[in-house]
N, C-alpha and C positions, 0 to 999 in steps of 0.2 A: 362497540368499537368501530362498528362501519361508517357510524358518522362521522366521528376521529379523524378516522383517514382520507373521507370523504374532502375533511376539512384541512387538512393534511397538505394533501396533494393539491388541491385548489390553491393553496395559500403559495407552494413549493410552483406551480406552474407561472405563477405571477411575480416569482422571486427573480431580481433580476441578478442578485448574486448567484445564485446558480447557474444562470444562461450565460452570464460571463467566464463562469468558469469552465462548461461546457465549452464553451467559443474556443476558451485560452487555449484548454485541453487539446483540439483538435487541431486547430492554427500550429502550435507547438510541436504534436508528434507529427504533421505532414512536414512540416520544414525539417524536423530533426529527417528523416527519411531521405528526404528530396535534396537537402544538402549532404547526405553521405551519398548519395547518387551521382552529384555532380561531382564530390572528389574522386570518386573509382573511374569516371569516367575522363577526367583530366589526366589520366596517367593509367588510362586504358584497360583498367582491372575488372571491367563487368562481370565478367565470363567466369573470375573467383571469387563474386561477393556472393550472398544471401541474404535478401531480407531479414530473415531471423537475427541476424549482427546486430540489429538496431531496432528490432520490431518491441521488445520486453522493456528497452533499454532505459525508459524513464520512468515504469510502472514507481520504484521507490521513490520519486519525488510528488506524486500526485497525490501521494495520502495527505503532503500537506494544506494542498490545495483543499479537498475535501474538510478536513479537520476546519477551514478557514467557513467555508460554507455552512456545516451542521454547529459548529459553533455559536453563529451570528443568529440562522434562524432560526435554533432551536433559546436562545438569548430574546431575541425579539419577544418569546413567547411570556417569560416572566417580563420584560419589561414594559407592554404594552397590557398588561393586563390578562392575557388569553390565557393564561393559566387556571391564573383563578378562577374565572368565571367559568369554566371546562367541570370545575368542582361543584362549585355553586350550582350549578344545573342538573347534577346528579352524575356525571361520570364518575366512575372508581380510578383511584390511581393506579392500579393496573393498565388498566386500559388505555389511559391515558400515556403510562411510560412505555407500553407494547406498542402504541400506535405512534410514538411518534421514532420507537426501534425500528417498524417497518420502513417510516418515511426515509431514516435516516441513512438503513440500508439503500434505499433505491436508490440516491443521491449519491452513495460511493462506487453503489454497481454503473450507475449511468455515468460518472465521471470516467471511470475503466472503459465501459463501453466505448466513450468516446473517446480514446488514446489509440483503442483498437481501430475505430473505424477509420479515424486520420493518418494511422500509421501503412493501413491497407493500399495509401494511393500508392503506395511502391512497390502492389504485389504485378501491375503490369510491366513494372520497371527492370524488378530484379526476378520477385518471385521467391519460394524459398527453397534452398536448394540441398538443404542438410537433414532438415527437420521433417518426419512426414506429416502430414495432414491429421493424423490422430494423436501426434504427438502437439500439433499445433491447439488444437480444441482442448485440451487436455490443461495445456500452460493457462490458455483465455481463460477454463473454468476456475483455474485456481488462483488466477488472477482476479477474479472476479470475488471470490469466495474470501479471499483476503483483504481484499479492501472492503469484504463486510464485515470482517471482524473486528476491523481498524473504528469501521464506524461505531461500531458496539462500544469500543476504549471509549468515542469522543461524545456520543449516546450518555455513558455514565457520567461525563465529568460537566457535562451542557446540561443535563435533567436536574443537577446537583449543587449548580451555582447558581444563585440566584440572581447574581448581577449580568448584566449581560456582556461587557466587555471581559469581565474575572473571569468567566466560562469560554470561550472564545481565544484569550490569550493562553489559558492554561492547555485548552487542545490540540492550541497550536506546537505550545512546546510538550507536549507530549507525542504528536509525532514526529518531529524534530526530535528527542528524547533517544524514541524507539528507532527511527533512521539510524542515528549515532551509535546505537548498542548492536545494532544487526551487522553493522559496519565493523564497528571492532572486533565481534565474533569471526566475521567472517575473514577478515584479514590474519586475524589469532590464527584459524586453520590452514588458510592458503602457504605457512610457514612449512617449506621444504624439512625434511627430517635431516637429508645430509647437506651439505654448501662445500662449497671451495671457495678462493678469493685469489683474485688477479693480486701478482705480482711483479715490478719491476726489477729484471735480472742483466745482465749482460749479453743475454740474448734476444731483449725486447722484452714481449708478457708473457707472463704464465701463470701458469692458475696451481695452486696450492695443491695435497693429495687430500681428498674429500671429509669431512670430520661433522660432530652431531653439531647442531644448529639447537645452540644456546635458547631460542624463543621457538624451538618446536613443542606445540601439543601433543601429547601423546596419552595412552593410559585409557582409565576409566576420565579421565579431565576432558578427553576429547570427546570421547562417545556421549557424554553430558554437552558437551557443547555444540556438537552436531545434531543432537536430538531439540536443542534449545532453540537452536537457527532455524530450525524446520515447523516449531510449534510457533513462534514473533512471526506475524504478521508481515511485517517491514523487512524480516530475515528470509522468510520466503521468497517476496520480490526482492531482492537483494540478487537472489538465487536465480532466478527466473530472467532477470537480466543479462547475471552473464552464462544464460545458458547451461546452468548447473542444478536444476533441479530434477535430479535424479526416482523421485518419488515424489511426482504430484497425488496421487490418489491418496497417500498416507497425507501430505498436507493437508490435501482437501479435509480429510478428517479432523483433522488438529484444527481449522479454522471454522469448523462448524462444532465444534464442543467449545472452541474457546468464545464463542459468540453466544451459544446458551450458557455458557457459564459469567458470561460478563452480563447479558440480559438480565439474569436472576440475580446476582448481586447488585445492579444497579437498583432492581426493581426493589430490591429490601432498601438499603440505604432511603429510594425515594420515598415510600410508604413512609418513613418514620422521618420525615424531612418535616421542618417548620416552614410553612409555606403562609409569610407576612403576607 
């Protein structure tokens, strides 16, 4: 398998879709950063922002990016031939599905990597002023840990198609898919249990006496749904964004069994794959 990776990585270092999207990656969270900088600062707010506000803040949209990358070159490999000839030669499909799991991993951790590091030009700016330093290392690693599990989802569905745009497009809307589903969980819970509602009276507004809010989660429905948000990848960073991820260590777990567990099903599926 060391030559795999060997081959792997060379091929991934030459890839220019990957360095484009590393570029993007970085280009993008320094300007997201740099331009909430200059609006705090146009209306004199430095002194109550944080870093943190906007540091997490686009982890859920880079998995698409990613998906777009492991997509294409793990696509390239059936349609350029390198599949095959990986078999022909004597490698096991094991190996061959494990080693291009590891590539794929590195590819989402290093896209992560790079949102962090672009996002950091604003630790001279603002700095973080909420979060401590172990809280901050903490979000990175589960940041990180989740967009390997993301790649694990796009791992099985890239190894498993044999076309290389079919596999690629299907990744794409599969983090797009799982974006959408962490989203609506998450919106499901942020539903207040009580509400009021503004009223026009004779005295101007007022707001109603408090009553149960018709679309509140509650029950065993909740606890299932918050357990759900924290094990989805996309549901994590979702979390992680706005500063709501109350147990990163438990995530981190969830995204390191659901990454062995999507390796291993992936890795059966490919074994028993027709490979024209």
């Amino acid at each position: 398998m060391h030559k795999l990776l060997n081959a792997n990585f060379s091929r991934l270092r030459k890839n220019k879709v990957f360095w484009l999207c590393i570029a993007a990656v970085f280009l993008i969270a320094a300007f997201n950063v740099l331009n909430f900088y200059r609006q705090i600062t146009s209306v004199d707010e430095v002194a109550f922002a944080g870093l943190e506000e906007h540091y997490f803040e686009l982890l859920p949209l880079f998995g698409i990016l990613s998906s777009i990358v492991i997509g294409l070159f793990l696509g390239t490999e059936y349609s350029d031939g390198t599949m095959r000839n990986k078999l022909i030669i004597g490698h096991t499909r094991t190996n061959i599905y494990l080693s291009s799991a590891v590539t794929c991993a590195a590819v989402s951790a290093a896209v992560t990597f790079s949102m962090f590091v672009g996002g950091a030009i604003g630790i001279p700016l603002l700095g973080f002023q909420t979060m401590p330093l172990s809280a901050i290392l903490l979000y990175m690693l589960a940041g990180v840990l989740s967009s390997v599990a993301l790649s694990a989802v796009f791992t099985l569905i890239s190894m498993n198609c044999s076309r290389k745009a079919e596999g690629a497009v299907i990744a794409i809307l599969s983090a797009l898919a799982m974006m959408i589903i962490g989203s609506v969980i998450y919106n499901m819970l942020q539903e207040p249990e009580m509400i009021s509602e503004m009223v026009m009276t004779s005295n101007g507004i007022d707001h109603t006496e408090p009553h149960l809010n018709p679309d509140y989660v509650g029950g065993t429905l909740r606890s299932v749904l918050i357990v759900l948000l924290q094990i989805l990848p996309s549901g994590q960073q979702i979390l992680m964004a706005n500063l709501e991820l109350l147990q990163p260590t438990r995530c981190m777990f969830y995204s390191v069994g659901l990454t062995v567990v999507l390796t291993i099903c992936g890795k059966i599926i490919y074994r028993k794959k027709d490979l024209k």
